[in-house]
LUMMAR-681634 format. One record per residue (C-alpha): residue number from 1; residue in three letters; z, x, y. Coordinates in nm, 4 decimals, always signed. Each point is the difference from the previous one (the first is absolute). Layout:
BEGIN
resi,resn,zz,xx,yy
NUM,ala,Z,X,Y
...
This chain:
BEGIN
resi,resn,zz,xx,yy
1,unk,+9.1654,+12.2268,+12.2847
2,unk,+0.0213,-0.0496,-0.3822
3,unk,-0.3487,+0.0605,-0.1477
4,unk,-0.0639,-0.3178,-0.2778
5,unk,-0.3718,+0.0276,-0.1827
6,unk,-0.1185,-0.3392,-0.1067
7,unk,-0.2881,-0.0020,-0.2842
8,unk,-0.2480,-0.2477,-0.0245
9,unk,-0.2502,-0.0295,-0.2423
10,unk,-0.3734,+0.0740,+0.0122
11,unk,-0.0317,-0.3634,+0.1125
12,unk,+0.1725,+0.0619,+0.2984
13,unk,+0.2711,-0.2106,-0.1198
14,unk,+0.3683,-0.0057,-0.0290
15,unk,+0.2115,-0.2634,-0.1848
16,unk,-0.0950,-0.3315,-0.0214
17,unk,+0.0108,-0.3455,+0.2714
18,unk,-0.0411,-0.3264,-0.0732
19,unk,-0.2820,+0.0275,+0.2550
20,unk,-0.3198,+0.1905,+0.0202
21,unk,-0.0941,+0.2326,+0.2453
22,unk,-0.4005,+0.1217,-0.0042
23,unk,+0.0312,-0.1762,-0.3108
24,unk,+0.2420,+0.2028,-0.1516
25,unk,+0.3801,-0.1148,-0.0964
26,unk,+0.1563,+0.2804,+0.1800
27,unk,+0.3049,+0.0657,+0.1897
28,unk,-0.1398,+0.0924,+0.3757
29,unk,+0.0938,+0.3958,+0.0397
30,unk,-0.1164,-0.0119,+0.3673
31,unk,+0.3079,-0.2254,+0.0794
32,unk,+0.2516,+0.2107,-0.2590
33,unk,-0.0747,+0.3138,+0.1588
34,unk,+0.0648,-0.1676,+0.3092
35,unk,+0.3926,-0.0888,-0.1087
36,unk,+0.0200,+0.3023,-0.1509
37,unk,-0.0857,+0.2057,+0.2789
38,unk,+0.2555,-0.2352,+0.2211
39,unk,+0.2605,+0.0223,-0.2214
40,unk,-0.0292,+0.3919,+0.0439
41,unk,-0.1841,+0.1196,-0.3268
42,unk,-0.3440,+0.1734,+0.0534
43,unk,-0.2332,-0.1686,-0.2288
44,unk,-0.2921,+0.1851,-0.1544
45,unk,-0.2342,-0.2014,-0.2309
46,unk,-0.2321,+0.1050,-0.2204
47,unk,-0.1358,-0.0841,-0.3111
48,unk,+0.0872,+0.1120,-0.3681
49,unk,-0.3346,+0.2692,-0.0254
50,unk,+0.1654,+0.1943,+0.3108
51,unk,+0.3040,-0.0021,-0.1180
52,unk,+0.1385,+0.4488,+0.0095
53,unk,+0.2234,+0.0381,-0.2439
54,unk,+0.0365,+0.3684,+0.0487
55,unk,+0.1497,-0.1343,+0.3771
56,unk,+0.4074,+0.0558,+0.0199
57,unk,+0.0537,-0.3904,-0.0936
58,unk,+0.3844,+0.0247,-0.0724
59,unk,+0.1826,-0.2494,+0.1720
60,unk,-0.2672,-0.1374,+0.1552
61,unk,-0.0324,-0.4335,-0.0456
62,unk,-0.3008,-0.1563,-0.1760
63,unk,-0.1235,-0.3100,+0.0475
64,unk,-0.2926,-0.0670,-0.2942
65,unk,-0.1435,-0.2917,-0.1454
66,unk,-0.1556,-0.1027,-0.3518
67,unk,-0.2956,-0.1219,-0.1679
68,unk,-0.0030,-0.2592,-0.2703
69,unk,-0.4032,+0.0949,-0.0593
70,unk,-0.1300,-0.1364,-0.3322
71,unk,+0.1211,+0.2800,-0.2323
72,unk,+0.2170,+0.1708,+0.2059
73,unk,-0.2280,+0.2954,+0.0170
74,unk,+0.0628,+0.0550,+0.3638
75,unk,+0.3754,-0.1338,-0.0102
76,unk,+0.0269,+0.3026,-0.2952
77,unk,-0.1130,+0.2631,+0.2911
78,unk,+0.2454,-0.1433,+0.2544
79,unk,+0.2755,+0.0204,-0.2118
80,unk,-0.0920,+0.3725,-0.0924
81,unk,+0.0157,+0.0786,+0.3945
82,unk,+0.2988,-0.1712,+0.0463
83,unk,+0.2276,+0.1929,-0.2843
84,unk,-0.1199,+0.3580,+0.1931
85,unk,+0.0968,-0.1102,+0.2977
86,unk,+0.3291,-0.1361,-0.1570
87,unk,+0.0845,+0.3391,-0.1754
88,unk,-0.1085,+0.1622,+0.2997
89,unk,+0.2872,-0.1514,+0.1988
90,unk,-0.1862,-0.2867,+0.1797
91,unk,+0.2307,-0.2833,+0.0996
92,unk,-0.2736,-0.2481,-0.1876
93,unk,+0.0611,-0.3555,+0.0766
94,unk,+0.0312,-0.1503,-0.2493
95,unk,+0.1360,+0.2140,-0.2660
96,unk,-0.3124,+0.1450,-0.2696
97,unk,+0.1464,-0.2240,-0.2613
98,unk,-0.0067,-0.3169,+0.1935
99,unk,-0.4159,+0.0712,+0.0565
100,unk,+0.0146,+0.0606,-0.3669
101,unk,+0.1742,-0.3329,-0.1052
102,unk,-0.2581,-0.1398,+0.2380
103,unk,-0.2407,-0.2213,-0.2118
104,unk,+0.1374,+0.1206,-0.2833
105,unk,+0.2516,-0.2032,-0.1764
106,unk,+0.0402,+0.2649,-0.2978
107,unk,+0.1668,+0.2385,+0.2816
108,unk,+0.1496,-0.2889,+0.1619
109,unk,+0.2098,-0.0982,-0.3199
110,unk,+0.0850,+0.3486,-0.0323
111,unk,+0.1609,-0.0182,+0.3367
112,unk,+0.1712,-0.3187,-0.0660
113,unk,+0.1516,+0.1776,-0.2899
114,unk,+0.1819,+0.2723,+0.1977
115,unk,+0.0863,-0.2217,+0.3026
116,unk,+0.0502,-0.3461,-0.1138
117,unk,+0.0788,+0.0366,-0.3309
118,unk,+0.2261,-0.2984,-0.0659
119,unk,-0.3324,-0.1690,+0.1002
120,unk,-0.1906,+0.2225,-0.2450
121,unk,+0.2481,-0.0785,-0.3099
122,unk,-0.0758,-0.3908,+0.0702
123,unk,-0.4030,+0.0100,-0.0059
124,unk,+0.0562,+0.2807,-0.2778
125,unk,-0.3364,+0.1351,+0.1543
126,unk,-0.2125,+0.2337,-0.2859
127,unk,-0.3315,+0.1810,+0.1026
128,unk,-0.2726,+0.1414,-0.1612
129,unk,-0.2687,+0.2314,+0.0119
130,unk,-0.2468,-0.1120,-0.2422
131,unk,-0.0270,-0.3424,-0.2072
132,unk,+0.1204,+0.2062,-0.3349
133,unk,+0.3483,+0.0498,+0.1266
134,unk,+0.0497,-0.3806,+0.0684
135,unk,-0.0915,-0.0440,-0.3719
136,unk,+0.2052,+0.2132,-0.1100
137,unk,+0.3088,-0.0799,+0.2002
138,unk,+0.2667,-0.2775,-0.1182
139,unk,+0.0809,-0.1878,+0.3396
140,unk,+0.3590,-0.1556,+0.1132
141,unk,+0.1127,-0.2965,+0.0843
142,unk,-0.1452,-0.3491,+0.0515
143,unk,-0.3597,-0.1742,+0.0327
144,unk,-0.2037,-0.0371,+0.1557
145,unk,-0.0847,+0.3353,+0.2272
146,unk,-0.1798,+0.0927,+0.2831
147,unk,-0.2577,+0.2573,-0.0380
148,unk,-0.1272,+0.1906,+0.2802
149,unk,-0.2700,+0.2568,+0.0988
150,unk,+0.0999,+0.2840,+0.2185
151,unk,-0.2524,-0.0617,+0.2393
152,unk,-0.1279,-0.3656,+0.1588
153,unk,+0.0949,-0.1832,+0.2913
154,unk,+0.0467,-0.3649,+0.0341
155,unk,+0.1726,-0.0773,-0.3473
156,unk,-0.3672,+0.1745,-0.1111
157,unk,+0.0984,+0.1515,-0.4069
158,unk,+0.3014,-0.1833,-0.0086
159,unk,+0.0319,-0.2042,-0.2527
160,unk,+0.2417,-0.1878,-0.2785
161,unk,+0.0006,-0.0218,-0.2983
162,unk,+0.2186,-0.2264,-0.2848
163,unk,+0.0357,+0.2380,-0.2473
164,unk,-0.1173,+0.3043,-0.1741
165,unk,-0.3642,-0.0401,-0.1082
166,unk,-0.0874,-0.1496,+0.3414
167,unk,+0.1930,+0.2767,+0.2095
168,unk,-0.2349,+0.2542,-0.2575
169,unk,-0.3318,-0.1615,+0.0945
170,unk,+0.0828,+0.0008,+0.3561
171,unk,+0.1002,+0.3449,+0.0012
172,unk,-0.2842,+0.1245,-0.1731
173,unk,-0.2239,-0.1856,+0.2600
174,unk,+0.2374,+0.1806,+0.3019
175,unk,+0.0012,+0.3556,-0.1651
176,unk,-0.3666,+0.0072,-0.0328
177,unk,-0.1846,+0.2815,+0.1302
178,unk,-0.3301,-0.0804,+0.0530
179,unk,-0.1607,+0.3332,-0.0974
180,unk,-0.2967,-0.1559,-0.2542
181,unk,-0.1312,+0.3883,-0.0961
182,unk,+0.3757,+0.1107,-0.0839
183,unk,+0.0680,-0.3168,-0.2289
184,unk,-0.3804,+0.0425,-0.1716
185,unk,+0.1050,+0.3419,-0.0622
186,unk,+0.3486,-0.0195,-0.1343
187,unk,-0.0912,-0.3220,-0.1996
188,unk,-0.2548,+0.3174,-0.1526
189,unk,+0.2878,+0.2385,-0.0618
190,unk,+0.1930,-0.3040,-0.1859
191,unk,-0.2908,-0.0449,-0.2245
192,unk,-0.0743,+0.3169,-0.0831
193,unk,+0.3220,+0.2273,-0.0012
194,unk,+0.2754,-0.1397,-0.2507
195,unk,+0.2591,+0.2662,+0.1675
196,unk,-0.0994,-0.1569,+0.3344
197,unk,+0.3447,-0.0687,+0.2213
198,unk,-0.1353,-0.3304,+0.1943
199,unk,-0.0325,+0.0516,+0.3629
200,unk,+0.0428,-0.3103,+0.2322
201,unk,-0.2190,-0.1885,+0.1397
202,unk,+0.2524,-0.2204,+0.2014
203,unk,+0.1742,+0.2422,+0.2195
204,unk,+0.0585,-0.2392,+0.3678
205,unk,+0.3637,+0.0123,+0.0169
206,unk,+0.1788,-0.2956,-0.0084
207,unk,+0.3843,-0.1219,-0.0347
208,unk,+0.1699,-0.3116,-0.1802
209,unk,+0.3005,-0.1770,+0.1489
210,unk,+0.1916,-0.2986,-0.0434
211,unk,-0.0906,-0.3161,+0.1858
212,unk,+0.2468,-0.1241,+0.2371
213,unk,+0.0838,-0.3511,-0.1371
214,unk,+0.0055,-0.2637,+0.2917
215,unk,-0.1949,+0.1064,+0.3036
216,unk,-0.2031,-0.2313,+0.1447
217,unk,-0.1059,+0.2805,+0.3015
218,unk,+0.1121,+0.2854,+0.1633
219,unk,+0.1131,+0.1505,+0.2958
220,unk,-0.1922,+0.2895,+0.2231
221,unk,+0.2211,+0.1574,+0.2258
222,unk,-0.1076,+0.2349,+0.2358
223,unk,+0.2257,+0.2702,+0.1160
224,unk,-0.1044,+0.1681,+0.3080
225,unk,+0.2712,+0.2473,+0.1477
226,unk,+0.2964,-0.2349,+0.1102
227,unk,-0.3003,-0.3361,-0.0211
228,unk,+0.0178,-0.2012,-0.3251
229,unk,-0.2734,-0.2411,-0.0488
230,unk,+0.0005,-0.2856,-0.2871
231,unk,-0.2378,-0.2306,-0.1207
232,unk,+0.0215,-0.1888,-0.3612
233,unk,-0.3396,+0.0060,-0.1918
234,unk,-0.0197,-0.3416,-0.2665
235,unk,-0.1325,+0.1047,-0.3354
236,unk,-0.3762,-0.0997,-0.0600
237,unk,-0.0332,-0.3425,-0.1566
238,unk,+0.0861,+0.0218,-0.3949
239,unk,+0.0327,+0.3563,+0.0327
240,unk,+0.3729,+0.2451,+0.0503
241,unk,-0.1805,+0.2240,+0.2016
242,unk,+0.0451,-0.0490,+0.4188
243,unk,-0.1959,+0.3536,+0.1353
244,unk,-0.3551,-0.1150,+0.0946
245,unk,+0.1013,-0.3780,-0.0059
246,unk,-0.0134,-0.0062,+0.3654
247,unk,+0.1806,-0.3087,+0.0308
248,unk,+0.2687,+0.1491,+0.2010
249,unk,+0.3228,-0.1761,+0.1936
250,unk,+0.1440,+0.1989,+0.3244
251,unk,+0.2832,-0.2558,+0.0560
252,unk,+0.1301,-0.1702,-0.3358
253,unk,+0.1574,+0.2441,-0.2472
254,unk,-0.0420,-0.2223,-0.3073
255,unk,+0.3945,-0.0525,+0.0023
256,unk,+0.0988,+0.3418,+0.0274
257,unk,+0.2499,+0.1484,+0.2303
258,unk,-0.1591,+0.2043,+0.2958
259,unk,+0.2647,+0.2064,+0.0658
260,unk,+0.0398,+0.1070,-0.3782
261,unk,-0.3321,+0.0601,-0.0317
262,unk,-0.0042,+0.2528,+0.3220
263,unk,+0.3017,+0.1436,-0.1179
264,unk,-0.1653,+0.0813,-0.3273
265,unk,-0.2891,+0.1131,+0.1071
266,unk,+0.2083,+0.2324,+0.2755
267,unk,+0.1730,+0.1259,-0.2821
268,unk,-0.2806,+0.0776,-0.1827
269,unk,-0.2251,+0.1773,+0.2840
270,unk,+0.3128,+0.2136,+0.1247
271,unk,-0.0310,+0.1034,-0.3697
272,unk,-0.3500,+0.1051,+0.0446
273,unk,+0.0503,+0.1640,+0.3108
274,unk,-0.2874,-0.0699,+0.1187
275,unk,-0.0956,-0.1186,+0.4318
276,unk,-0.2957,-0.2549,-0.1541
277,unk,+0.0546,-0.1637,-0.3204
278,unk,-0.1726,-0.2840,-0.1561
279,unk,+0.2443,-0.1962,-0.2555
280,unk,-0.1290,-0.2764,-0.2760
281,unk,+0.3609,-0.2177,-0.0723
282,unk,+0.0392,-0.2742,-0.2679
283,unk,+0.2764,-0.2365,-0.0481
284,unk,+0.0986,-0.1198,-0.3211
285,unk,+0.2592,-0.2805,+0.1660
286,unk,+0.2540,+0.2509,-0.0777
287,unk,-0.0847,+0.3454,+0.1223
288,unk,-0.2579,+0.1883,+0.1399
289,unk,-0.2618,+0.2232,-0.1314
290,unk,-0.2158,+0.2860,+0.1201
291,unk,-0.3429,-0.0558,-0.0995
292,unk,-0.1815,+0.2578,+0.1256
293,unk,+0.0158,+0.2243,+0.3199
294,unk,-0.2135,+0.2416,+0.2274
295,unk,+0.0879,+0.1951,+0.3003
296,unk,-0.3482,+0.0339,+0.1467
297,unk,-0.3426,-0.1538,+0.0381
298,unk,+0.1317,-0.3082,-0.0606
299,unk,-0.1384,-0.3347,+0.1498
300,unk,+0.1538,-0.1241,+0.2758
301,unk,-0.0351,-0.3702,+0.0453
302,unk,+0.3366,-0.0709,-0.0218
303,unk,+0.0900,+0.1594,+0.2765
304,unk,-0.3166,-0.0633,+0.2033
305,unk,+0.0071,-0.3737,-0.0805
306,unk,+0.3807,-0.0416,+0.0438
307,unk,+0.1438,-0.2089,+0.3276
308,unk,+0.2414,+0.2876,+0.0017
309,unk,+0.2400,+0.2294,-0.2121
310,unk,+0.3717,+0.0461,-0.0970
311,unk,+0.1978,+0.2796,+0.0779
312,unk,+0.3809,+0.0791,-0.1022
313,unk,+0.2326,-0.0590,+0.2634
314,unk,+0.3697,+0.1229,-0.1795
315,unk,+0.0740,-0.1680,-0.3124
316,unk,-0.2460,-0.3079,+0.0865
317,unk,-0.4169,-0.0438,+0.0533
318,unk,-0.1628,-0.0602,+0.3456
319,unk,-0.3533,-0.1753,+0.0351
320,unk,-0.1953,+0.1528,+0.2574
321,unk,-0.2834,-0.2225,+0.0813
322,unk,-0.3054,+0.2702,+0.1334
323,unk,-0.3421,-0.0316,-0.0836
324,unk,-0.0973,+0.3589,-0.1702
325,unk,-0.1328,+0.2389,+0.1590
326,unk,-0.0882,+0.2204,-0.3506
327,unk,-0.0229,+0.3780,+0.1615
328,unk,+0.2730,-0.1137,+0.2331
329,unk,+0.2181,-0.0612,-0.3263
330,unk,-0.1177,+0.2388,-0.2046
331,unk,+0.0519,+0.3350,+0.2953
332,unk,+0.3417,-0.1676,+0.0833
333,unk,+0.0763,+0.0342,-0.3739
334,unk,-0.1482,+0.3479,-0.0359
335,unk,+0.2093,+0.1447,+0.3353
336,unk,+0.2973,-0.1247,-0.1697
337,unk,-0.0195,+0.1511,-0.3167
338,unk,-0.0982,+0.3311,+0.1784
339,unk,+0.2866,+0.0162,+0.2517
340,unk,+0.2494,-0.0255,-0.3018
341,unk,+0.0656,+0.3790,-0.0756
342,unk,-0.2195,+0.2008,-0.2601
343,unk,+0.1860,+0.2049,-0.2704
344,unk,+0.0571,+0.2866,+0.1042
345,unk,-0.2920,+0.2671,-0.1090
346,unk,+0.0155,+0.3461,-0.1047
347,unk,-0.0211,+0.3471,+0.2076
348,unk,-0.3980,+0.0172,-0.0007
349,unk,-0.1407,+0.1774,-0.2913
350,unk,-0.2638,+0.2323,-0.0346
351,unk,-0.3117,-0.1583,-0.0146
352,unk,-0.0507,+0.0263,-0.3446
353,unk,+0.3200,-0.1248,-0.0885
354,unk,+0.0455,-0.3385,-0.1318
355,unk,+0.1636,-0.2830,+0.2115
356,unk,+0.2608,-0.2630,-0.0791
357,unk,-0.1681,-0.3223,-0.0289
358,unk,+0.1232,-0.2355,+0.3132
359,unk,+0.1564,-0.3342,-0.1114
360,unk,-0.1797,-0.2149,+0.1907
């Protein structure tokens, strides 16, 4: 049997439900390790502190999951565990760079640039580092923008602005970092050092984008191996932002076509690569937009809440009506990707060689 290792976090918990279970939103690993085991994997959970990294790991799958903890602090250690076991050959599901772009919109965009750019060129996406380079920078194209935080869920630090001095006063407020003895001191060094190069004091990360005219919601789309699942979220009222609204529509599409937007989507998770991806769509009346993506940890009400799912059947769209089963769907979509063959690794190295990075 094909050993798998699953990592939860010191929680006990592993990717999120739109249920609780002992309080917790957690995926239920009893049941996973169950379909795992059936499907003819040997599952071994453990958690991210027992994790041996000296262990021969090449080839073997990962299943992991993420942490969107207020500062990232232990999301920061995850993602440190994950890129060893990536360069040590691990088959990490998903890739390091997808747990990366996870609750952060700065790597996010960066992604988008490299695999979607036509979609980059039209939001004409710049990020930042610190508050200073915004100021400094002449900005494209037309107003108003979007500004956005790297990190918040929920359309939290998302914001827009009309035109230049209000996108500069939000960004200042975003880039903050709240460190009151660093900005006492280098207020200090400005005062009293006339060679002094300015450090920032506004160093959150944050990007600017242009606002997609005409969007009065979005879509979620849930791809989950061969399962799509699609609900359409209204904006809140007086507001062009739908995430968090939580007025959400499972049936009526707002006017769009269902099998465009599945075929979009398709297109755009094939692109990822991804078994589990999580896709934000907009649609201007005339085409569609990627908003924002992840490809794990990602909530799961549209799939839970659905009356059932679509899948492609040759050049058309089936609808499957199944209430879901959520560790059903999400081992089914695992196997899949699994039983699709690896590239091909190399002749085992020395120890103390370096491995090539798996793909997935």
């Amino acid at each position: 049997m094909t050993r798998i290792l699953i990592l939860s976090d010191y929680r006990g918990t592993f990717y999120s439900t739109a249920r609780t279970q002992h309080g917790l939103c957690t995926m239920d690993l009893g049941r996973i390790t169950g379909q795992l085991t059936r499907a003819g994997f040997e599952p071994e959970v453990i958690g991210f502190a027992d994790l041996d990294l000296s262990d021969d790991l090449r080839g073997v799958p990962v299943l992991y999951t993420s942490s969107e903890d207020r500062g990232l602090h232990y999301k920061s250690w995850i993602e440190d565990l994950v890129l060893a076991l990536e360069t040590a050959g691990a088959r990490v599901i998903p890739a390091y760079r997808y747990l990366r772009a996870h609750h952060n919109k700065v790597m996010m965009e960066a992604l988008r640039a490299q695999l979607f750019p036509r979609d980059a060129q039209r939001l004409g996406t710049r990020t930042f580092g610190t508050y200073e380079e915004l100021a400094d920078a002449a900005l494209d194209g037309p107003w108003p923008k979007v500004l956005k935080s790297a990190y918040g869920a929920g359309s939290r630090f998302v914001a827009r602005a009309a035109d230049r001095p209000e996108l500069l006063r939000t960004a200042r407020a975003f880039s903050r970092t709240h460190d009151h003895a660093e900005t006492v001191r280098e207020h200090g060094r400005r005062l009293l050092r006339r060679d002094h190069h300015p450090r920032s004091t506004h160093r959150q990360k944050f990007l600017v984008q242009a606002l997609i005219p005409g969007l009065s919601g979005d879509f979620k789309v849930l791809r989950m191996g061969a399962r799509y699942y699609t609900l359409y979220r209204r904006n809140r009222p007086g507001d062009f932002r739908a995430s968090g609204s939580g007025d959400f529509d499972f049936e009526d599409l707002a006017g769009v076509d269902r099998a465009a937007l599945l075929t979009y989507a398709e297109q755009v998770a094939d692109i990822l690569g991804t078994p589990l991806t999580s896709l934000d769509i907009g649609h201007d009346g005339d085409r569609f937009h990627l908003i924002e993506f992840q490809c794990l940890h990602f909530g799961t009400v549209t799939a839970e809440r659905s009356s059932g799912y679509h899948v492609r059947a040759g050049q058309a769209w089936q609808h499957v009506e199944e209430e879901c089963d959520i560790e059903t769907v999400f081992c089914e979509a695992i196997v899949g990707h699994l039983r699709r063959p690896a590239p091909a690794l190399p002749a085992q190295p020395a120890r103390s060689a370096t491995s090539r990075p798996s793909p997935y």
